[in-house]
C-alpha positions in Angstrom: 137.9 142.8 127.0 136.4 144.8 130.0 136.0 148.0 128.7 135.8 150.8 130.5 132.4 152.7 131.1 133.2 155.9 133.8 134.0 153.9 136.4 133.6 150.4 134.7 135.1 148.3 131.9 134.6 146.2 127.8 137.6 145.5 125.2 137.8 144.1 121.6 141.2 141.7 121.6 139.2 140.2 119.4 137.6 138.7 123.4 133.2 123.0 120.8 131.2 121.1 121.8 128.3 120.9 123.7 124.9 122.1 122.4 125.0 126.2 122.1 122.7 129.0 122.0 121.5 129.1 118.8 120.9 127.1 116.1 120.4 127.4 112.4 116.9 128.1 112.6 117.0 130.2 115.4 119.6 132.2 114.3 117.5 133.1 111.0 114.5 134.2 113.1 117.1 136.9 114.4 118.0 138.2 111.2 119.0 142.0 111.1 116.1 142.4 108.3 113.6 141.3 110.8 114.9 143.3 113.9 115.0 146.7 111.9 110.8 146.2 111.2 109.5 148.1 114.0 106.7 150.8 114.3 107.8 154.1 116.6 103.5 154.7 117.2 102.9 151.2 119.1 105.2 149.5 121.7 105.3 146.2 121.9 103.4 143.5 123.8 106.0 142.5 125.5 110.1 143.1 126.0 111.5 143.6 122.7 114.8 140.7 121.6 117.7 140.9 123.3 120.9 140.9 121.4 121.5 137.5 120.0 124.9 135.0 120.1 126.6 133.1 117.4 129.2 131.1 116.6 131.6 132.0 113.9 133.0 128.1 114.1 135.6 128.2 116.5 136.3 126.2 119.4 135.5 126.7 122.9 138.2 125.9 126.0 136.5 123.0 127.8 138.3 122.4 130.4 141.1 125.4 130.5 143.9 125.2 132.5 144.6 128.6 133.7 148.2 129.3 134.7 149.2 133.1 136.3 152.4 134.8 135.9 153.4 137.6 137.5 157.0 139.3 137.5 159.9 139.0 140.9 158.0 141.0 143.5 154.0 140.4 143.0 154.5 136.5 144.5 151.9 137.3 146.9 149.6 138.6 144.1 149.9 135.8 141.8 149.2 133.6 144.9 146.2 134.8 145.6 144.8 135.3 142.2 145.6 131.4 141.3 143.3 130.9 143.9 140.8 132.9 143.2 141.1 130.7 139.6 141.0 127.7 141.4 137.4 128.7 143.0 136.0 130.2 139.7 137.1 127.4 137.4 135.7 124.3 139.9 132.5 126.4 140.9 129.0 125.9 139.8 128.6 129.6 138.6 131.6 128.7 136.1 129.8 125.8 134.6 126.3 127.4 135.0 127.2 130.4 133.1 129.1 128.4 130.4 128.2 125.0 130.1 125.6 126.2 127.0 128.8 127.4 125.3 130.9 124.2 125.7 132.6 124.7 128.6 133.3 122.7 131.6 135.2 122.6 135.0 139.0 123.6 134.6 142.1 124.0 136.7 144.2 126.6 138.3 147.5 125.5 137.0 149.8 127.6 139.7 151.9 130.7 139.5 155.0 131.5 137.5 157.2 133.9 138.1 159.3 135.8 135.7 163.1 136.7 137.3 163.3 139.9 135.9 161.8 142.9 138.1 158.7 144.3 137.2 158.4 146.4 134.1 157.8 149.9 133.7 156.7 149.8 130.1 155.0 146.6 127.9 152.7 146.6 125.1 150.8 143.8 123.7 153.8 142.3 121.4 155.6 141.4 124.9 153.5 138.4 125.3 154.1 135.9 122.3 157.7 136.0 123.5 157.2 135.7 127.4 154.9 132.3 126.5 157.5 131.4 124.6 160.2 131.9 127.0 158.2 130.3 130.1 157.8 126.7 127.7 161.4 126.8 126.8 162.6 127.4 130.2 160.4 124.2 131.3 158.4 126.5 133.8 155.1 126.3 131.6 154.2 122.5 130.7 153.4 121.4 126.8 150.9 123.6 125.2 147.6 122.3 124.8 144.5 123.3 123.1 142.8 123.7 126.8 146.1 126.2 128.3 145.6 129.5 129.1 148.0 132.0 130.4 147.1 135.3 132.6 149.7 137.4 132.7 149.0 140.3 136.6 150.6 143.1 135.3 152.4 144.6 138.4 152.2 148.6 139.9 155.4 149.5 138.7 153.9 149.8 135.1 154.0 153.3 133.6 153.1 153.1 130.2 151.0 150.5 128.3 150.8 150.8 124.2 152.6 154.0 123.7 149.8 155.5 126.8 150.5 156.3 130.5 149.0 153.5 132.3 146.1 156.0 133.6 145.1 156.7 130.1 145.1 153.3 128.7 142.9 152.2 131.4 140.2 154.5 130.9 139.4 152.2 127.8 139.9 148.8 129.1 140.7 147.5 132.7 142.1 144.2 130.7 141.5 142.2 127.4 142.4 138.4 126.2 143.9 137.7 123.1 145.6 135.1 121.8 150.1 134.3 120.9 150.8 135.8 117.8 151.9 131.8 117.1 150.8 128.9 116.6 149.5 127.5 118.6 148.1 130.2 119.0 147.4 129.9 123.2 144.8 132.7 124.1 146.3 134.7 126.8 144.8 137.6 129.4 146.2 140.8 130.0 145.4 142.8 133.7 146.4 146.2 134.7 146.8 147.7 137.3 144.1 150.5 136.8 142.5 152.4 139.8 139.5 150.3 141.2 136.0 151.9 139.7 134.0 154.1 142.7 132.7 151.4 145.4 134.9 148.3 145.1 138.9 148.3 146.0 142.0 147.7 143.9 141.5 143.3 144.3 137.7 143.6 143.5 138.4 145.2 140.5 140.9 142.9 139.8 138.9 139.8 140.1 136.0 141.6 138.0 138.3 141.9 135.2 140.0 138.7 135.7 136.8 136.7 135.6 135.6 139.0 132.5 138.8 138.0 130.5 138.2 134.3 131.7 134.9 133.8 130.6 135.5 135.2 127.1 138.5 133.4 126.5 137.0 130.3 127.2 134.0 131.1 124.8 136.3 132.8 122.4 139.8 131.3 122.5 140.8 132.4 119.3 138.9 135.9 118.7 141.7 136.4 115.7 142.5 133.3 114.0 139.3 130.8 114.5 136.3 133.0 116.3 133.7 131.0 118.4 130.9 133.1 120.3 130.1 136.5 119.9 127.1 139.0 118.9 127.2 139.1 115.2 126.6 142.7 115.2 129.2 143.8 118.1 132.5 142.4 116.4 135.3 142.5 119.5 132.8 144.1 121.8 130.3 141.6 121.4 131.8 138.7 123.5 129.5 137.3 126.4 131.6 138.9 129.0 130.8 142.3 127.4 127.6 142.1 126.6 126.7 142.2 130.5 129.6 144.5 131.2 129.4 147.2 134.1 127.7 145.5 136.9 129.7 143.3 138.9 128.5 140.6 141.4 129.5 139.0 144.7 129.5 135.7 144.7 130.4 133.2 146.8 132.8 130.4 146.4 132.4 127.1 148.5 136.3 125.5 148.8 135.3 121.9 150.3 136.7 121.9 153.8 138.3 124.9 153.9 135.0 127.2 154.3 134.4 129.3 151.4 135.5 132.8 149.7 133.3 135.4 148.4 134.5 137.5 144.7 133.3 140.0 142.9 133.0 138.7 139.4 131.5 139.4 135.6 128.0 138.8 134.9 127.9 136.3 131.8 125.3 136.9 129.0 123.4 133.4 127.5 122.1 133.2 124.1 119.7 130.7 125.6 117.8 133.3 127.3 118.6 135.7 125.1 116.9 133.8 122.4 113.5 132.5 124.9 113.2 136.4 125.0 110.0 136.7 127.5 111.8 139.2 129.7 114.0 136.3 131.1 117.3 137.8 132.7 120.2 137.4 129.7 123.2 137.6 132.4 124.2 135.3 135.3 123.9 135.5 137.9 120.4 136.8 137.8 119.3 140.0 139.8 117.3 138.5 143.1 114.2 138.9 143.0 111.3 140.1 140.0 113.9 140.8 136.7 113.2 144.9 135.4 114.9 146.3 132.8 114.6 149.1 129.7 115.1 147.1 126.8 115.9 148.7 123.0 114.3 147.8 120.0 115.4 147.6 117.2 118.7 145.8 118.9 121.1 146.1 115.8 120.2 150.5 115.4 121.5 151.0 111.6 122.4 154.4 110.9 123.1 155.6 107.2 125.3 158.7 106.9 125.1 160.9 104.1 127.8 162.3 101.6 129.0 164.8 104.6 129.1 162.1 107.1 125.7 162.8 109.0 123.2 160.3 110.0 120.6 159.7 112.1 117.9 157.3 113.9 115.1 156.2 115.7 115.0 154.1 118.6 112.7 153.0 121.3 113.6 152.7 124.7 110.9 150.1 126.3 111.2 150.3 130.5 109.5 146.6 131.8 109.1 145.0 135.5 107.9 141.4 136.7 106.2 142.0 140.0 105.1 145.6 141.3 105.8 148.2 138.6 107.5 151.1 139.4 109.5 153.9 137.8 113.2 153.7 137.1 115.7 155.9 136.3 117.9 155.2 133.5 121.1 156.2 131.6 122.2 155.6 128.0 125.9 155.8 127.3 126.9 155.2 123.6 130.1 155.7 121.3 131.6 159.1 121.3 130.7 158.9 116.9 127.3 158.7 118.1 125.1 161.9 120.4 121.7 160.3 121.7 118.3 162.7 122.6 117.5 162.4 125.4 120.5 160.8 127.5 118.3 160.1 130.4 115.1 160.0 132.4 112.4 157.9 134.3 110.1 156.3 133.0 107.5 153.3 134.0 106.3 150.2 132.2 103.6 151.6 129.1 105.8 154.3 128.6 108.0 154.2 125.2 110.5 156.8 125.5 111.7 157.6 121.9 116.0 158.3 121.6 117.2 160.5 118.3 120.8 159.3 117.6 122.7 161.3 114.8 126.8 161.2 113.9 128.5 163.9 112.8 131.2 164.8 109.8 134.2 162.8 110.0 132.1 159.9 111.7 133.9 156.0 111.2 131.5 153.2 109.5 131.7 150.5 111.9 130.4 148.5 114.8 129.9 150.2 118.2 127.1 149.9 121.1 124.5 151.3 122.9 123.8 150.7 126.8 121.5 151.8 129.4 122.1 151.8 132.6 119.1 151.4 134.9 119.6 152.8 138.7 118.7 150.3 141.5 115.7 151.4 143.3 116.6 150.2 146.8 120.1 152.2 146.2 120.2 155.2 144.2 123.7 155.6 143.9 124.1 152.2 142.0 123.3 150.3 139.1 121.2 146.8 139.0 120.6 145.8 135.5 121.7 147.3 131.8 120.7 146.6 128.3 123.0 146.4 125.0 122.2 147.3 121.6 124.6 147.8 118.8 125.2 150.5 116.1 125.9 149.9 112.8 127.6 153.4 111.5 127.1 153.2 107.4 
């Protein structure tokens, strides 16, 4: 899911083959136990461990085949967003980011249209039915294990889930999921929220579109047979997520007919993730020297008490490859959570050390920590970002 950060987006819908990220033995050098060992007086030598990403056993979509409905009206819409599926799906960055996950070139499958004018009011139970409708009807081919379905929600919707369509939004921008069913074929949702500060109302679209894509190709089935995922993170954990608020231009040759430039999701790779070294996690990769403010420990453990306070330590580690310099940084964590102090600059050497405590009436439960690190060439933006997770006991 791409929830929402300010003006950004991550979601928890839940979000084979092919040699993956980790492996046995890798994933037991990652082990919570080991991550949690840290001492507050000395920083370490280098970057501390990036989140890592496992496999709960589920497939992976190999070659999806990506079909986008819209309702009477938003022809034009659906049009150009099957297109922009047809670029993502045959492009290098597709395969590039996911190919360690399984994942290989797929197919924009066209647009279907559903006869009834848009509606003013869905929630997520609409869809099982509306897949269900679009096979019988002939419109939507068999169902196979590699069909997805991406249902443009059009800007006549008032009300999402019981929320006004502005409210709703201010959590996620979109999510994937999967039919209630089986098969159990993983669909994506997209709203029609107001485009983030900086990019327009089809930017934002595409950014959320390709953030639903990727995850639902490396996690068809987030409910009934989970594939890739932070082990720590649960539903906000998926590799969409885990590189969440900073979306890229890229662009997309389409053989003779020139080429078209989208923005799209970064995509977060265990492989890197695992070589550590201060190698990028997320593609596409900043140009140029790779900076960052990286959190150890990555999985932050807090124990509450009888009355439902808690608190811990955690350092925040600021790192450049090239010319150091200072940068300025911003964490933004759970609402459960209140973190000492929220922001600063700092410069590689310096350990800056964050208090986080919960208060009384605090849920147990998985939820994250990000900083946001302002781009030094514009100060208005934001280049790279680092995830950590909190485990609320």
């Amino acid at each position: 899911m791409r929830a929402l950060f300010i003006a950004g987006c991550v979601f928890a819908a839940g979000c084979s083959g092919g040699a993956g990220p980790t492996d046995g033995a890798a994933a037991a050098d990652l082990a919570p136990a080991d991550l949690l060992a840290f001492d507050l007086a000395t920083p370490p030598p280098q970057p501390p461990p990036a989140l890592p990403v496992t496999t709960q056993g589920g497939p992976t979509i190999h070659a999806m085949q990506l079909f986008t409905v819209v309702w009477a009206g938003d022809e034009a819409l659906g049009a150009e967003i099957d297109q922009f599926h047809a670029a993502v799906l045959g492009s290098q960055y597709w395969t590039d980011a996911l190919g360690e996950y399984g994942v290989g070139p797929g197919a924009a499958r066209g647009v279907l249209v559903l006869p009834a004018p848009r509606p003013t009011a869905l929630d997520d139970s609409s869809f099982t039915p509306l897949i269900t409708q679009l096979e019988q009807s002939g419109q939507l081919p068999a169902l196979t294990a590699d069909t997805v379905v991406d249902f443009v929600l059009g800007k006549d919707l008032k009300t999402y889930a019981g929320q006004t369509v502005a409210d709703y939004c201010t959590t996620a921008s979109g999510y994937h999921t999967e039919a209630f069913s089986p098969p159990y074929t993983p669909y994506l949702v997209e709203l029609p929220c107001a485009p983030p500060q900086g990019l327009n109302s089809f930017q934002d679209l595409t950014w959320t579109d390709s953030h639903e894509m990727v995850e639902a190709a490396s996690d068809p089935h987030p409910g009934s047979n989970p594939a890739w995922s932070n082990p720590w993170l649960g539903g906000l954990g998926e590799i969409g997520d885990l590189c969440n608020d900073i979306p890229v231009e890229v662009t997309f040759p389409l053989g003779d007919a020139g080429a078209l430039t989208y923005t799209v999701t970064k995509v977060y790779s265990g492989v890197l993730a695992m070589k550590g070294g201060g190698a990028d996690p997320c593609y596409p990769p900043l140009p140029g020297p790779y900076y960052n403010v990286g959190v150890d420990p990555s999985n932050i453990v807090i124990q509450t008490d009888v009355n439902g306070h808690g608190s811990a330590k955690v350092k925040l580690i600021p790192f450049t490859y090239g010319t150091p310099f200072s940068m300025d940084w911003f964490i933004y964590t759970t609402p459960a959570a209140t973190v000492t102090p929220s922001s600063g600059t700092s410069k590689p050497g310096d350990v800056v050390i964050v208090d986080i405590t919960t208060d009384a009436g605090t849920q147990p439960g998985a939820t994250w920590f990000t900083v946001l690190i302002r781009d030094p060439n514009k100060p208005t933006d934001y280049s790279q970002e680092w995830i950590a997770s909190i485990d609320i006991q």
